[in-house]
C-alpha distance (Angstrom), angle and dihedral (degrees) to the residues before:
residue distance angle dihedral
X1 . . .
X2 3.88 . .
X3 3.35 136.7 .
X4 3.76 123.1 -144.4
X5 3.54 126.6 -177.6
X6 3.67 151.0 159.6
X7 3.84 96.3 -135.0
X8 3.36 132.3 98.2
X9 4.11 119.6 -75.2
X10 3.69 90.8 -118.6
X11 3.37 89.8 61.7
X12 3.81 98.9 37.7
X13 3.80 95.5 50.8
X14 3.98 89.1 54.0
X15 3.57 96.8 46.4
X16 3.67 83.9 45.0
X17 3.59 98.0 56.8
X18 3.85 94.5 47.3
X19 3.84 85.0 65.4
X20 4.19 93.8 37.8
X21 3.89 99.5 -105.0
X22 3.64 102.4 149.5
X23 3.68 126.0 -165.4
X24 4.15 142.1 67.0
X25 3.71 108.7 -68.4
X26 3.97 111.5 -112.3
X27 4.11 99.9 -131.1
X28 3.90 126.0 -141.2
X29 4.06 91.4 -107.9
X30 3.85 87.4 61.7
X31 3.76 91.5 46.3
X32 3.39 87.7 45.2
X33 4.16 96.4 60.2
X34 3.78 94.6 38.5
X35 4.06 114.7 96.2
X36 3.69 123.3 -126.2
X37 3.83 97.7 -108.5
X38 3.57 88.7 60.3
X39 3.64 106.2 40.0
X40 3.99 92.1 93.6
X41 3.60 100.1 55.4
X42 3.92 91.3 36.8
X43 4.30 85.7 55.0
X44 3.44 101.2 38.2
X45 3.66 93.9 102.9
X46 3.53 105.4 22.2
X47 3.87 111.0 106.2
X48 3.90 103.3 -179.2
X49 3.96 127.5 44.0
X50 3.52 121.6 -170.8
X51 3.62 145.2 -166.2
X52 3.96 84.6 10.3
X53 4.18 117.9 151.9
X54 3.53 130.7 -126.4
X55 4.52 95.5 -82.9
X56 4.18 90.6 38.8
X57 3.80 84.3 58.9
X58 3.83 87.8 44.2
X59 4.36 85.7 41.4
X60 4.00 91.1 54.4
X61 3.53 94.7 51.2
X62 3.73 93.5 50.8
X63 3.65 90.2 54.4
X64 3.27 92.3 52.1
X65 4.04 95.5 46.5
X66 4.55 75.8 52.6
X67 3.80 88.6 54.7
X68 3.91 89.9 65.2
X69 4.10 87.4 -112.4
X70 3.90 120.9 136.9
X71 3.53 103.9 -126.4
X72 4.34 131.1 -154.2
X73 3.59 123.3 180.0
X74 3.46 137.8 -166.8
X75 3.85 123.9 -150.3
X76 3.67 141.2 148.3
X77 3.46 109.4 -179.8
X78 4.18 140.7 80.1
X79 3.50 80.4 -99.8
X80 3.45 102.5 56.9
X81 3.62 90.7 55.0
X82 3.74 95.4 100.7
X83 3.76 102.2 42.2
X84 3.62 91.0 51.9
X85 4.24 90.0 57.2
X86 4.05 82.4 47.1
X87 3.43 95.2 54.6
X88 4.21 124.1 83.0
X89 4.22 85.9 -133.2
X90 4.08 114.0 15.8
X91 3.83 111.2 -170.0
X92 3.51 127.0 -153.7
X93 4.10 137.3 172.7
X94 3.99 127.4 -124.3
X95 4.12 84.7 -120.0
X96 4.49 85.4 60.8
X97 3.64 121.0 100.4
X98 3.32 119.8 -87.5
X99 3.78 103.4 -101.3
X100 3.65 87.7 50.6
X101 3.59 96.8 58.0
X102 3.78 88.7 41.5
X103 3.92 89.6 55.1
X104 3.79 87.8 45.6
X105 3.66 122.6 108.0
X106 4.11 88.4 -160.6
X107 3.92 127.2 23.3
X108 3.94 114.0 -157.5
X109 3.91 109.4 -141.4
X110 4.08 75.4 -154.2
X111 3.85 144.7 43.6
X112 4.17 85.9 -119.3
X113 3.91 120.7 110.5
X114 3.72 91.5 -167.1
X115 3.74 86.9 82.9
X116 3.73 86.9 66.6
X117 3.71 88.4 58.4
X118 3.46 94.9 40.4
X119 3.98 89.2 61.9
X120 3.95 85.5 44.2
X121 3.56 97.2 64.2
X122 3.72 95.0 34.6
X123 3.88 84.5 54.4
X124 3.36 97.4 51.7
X125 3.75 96.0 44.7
X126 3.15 96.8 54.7
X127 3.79 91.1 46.7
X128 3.85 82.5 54.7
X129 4.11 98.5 51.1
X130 3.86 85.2 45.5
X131 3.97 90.4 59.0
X132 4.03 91.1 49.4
X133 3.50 93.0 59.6
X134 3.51 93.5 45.7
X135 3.63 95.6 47.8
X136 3.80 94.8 38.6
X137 3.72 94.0 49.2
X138 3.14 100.6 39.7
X139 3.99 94.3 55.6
X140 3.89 88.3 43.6
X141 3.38 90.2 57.5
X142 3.54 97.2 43.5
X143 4.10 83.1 53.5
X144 3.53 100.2 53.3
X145 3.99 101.3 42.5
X146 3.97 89.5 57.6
X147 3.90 89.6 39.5
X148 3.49 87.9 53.4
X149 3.67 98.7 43.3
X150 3.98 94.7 49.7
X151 4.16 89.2 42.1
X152 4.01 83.1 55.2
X153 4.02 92.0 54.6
X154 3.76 90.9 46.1
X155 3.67 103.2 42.9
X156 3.90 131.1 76.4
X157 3.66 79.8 -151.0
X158 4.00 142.3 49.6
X159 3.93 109.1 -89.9
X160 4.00 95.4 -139.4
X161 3.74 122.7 3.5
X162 3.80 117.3 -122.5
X163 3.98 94.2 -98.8
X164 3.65 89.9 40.0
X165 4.53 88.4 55.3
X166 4.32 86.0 38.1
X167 3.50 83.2 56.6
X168 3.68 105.0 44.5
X169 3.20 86.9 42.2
X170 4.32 94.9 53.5
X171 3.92 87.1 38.7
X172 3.93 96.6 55.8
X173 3.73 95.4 42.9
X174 3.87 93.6 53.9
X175 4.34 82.8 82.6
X176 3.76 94.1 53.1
X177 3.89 88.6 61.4
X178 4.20 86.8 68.0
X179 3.97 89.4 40.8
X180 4.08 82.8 97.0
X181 4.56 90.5 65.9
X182 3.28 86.4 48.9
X183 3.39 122.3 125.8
X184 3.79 128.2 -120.6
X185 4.12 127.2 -139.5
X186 4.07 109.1 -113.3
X187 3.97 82.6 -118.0
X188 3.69 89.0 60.9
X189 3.35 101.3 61.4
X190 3.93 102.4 31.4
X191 3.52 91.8 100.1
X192 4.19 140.1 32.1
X193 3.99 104.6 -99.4
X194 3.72 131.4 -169.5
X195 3.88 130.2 -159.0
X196 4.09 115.8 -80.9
X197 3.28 113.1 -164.8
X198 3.75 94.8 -168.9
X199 3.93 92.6 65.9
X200 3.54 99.0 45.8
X201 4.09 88.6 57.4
X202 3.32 85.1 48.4
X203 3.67 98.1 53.0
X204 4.03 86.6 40.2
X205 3.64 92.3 60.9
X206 3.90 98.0 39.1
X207 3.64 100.2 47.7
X208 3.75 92.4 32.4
X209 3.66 84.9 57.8
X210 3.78 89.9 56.6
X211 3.80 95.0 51.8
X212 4.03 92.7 43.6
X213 3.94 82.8 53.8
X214 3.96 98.7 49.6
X215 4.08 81.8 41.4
X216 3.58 96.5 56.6
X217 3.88 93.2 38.4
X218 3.99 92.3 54.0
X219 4.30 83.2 52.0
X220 3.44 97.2 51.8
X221 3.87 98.6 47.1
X222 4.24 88.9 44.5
X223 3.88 97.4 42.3
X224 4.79 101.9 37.3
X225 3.70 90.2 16.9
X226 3.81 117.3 48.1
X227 4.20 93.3 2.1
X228 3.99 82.4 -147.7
X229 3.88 119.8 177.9
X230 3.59 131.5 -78.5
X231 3.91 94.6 -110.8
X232 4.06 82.3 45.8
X233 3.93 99.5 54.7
X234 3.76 93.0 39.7
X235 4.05 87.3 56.6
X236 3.55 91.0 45.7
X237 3.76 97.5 44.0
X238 4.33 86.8 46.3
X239 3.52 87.0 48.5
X240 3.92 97.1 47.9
X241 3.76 92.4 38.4
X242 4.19 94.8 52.4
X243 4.05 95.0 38.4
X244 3.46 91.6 46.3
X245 4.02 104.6 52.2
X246 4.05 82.2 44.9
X247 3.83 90.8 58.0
X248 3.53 92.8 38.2
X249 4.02 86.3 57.1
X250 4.22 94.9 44.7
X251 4.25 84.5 47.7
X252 3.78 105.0 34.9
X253 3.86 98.2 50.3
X254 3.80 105.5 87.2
X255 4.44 130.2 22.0
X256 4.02 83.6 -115.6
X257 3.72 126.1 102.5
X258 4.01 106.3 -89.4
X259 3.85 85.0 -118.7
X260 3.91 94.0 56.9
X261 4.00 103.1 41.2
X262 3.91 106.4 69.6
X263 4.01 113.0 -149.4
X264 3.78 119.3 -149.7
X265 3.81 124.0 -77.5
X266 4.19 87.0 -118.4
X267 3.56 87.6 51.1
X268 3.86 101.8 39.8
X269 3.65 90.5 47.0
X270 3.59 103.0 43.5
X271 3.63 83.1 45.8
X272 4.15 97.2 59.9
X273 3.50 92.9 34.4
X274 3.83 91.5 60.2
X275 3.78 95.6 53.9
X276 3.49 87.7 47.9
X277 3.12 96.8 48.4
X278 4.12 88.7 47.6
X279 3.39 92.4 54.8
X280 3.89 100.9 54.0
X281 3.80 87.1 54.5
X282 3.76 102.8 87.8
X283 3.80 86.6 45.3
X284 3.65 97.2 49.5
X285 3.88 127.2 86.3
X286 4.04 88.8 -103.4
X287 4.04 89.2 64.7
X288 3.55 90.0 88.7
X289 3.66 95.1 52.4
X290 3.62 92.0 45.4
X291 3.88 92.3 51.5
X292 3.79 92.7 -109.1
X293 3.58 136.9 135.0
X294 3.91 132.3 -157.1
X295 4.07 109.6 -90.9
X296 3.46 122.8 -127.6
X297 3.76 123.1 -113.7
X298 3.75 96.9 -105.6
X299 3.82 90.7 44.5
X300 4.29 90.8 55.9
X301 4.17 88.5 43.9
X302 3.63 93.0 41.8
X303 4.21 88.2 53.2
X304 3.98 86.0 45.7
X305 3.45 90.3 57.0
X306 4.17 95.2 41.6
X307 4.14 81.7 51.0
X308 4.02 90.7 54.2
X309 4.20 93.4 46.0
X310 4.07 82.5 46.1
X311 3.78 92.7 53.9
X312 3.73 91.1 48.7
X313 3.64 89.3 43.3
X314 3.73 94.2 66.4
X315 4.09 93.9 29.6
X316 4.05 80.1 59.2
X317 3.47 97.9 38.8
X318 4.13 95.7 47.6
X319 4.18 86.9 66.0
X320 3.80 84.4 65.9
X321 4.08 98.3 33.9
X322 3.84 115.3 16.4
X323 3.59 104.3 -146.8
X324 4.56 85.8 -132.6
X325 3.42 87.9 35.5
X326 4.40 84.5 160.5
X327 4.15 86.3 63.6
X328 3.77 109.8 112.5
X329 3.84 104.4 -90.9
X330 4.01 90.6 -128.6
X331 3.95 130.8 10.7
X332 3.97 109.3 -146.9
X333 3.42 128.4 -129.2
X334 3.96 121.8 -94.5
């Protein structure tokens, strides 16, 4: 934090100390003398400026911009005007003057800076609930394409029929339309964070090794073990495919153990009402429609149990991949 001002340095340095600015305040006639090329290094310390015009303001921020620093100011005066074009976010209040609001990148409707952190952490958590669903989705995706294509070389008959996949497919994504109340790990939005492409392949193919695993396991047990129907393994398989990409989103969206990262109400519910409501199906008077049959007791507790090993699956497998692997490894205490 700096303080820049146009007053005198007496007053500077006391309001400066009220607020625990330390230091001598660098005037505008030393500004003045020093060359461009070394403004950055002379400022690099220097944490109040006084008696400064309108273009040193606009100078100091441009040497800071140099110094490879992200800079914010906050003005409301004519004189501001130019310091808050220099900087990469200028700030201004509704009570400012009207070319300092209009030179403003953001206008406070109150004298309160928590707002700006407010809009931080909202930013970055929704930056972070946007990356779960691409990461989730895309590795569920990834999942069921190769399941399907290996079930299809195996089987006399089609895995899923097309309404049955439309409507896995519509079923699963009704979750994802809560992802945005969910709520974000304090690791998660400690720091800024950009999109790496590199770690969401990498969670693709880890995760959407998992799923293909549990996929293939579920087939072999329905098709050599019990030799159910085809009505009976396509339930089973729907069933499987939809609870399982749900779990996978409720477990895979933060580096915590699923018991100790709480997801959103919207999302939680949605969530359990989904596999509920994907497990009534084949027993429901639209299972005949949907080319499904009623499944057999063993069948429903043997896919309970092949959920379970697929939630330990990915609790086991984030120790060795964390699914936000760009989070900040620890968040320290206030």
């Amino acid at each position: 934090v700096r303080l820049v001002t146009g007053d005198n340095r007496h007053a500077a340095r006391h309001v400066a100390a009220s607020v625990d600015l330390a230091g001598e305040p660098l005037v505008g006639a030393d500004l003045a003398a020093c060359p461009d090329d070394q403004l950055p290094e002379r400022i690099a310390d220097v944490t109040v400026f006084a008696e400064v015009d309108p273009l040193q303001k606009e100078r100091i921020l441009t040497a800071l911009r140099q110094r490879g620093d992200v800079v914010g100011f906050l003005g409301d005066g004519i004189n501001d005007a130019p310091a808050l074009h220099a900087a990469d976010v200028g700030i201004s209040v509704d009570t400012a003057v009207d070319v300092a609001k209009q030179a403003a990148a953001i206008v406070l409707l109150d004298k309160n800076l928590d707002v700006i952190a407010d809009g931080i952490r909202l930013g970055r958590r929704t930056f972070t609930n946007t990356l779960k669903y691409i990461r989730v989705n895309t590795s569920a995706s990834f999942g069921n394409v190769v399941s399907m294509s290996i079930a299809a070389l195996l089987l006399p008959f089609l895995p899923l029929l097309p309404r049955q996949v439309l409507l896995l497919n519509f079923l699963s994504d009704i979750p994802y339309t809560t992802l945005s109340t969910d709520y974000a790990d304090a690791e998660q939005i400690q720091h800024p964070r950009t999109v790496d492409v590199r770690t969401i392949r990498r969670f693709m193919l880890v995760y959407g090794s998992i799923s293909i695993a549990v996929d293939l396991l579920v087939l072999g047990a329905l098709r050599w073990w019990w030799h159910v129907s085809t009505d009976v393994f396509r339930a089973a398989w729907f069933v499987q495919f939809t609870a399982t990409e749900i779990i996978a989103l409720l477990v895979l969206r933060s580096n915590r153990s699923f018991l100790r990262s709480r997801p959103s109400a919207a999302l939680a519910g949605t969530g359990l009402l989904l596999i509920t409501v994907t497990v009534a199906l084949p027993f429901s008077p639209l299972s005949a429609p949907l080319g499904l049959a009623a499944l057999p007791p063993v069948v429903l507790a043997a896919l309970a149990a092949v959920t379970l090993v697929n939630v330990a699956a990915n609790e086991t497998a984030k120790y060795v991949v964390p699914p936000d692997p760009t989070a900040a490894r620890r968040v320290p205490r206030p």
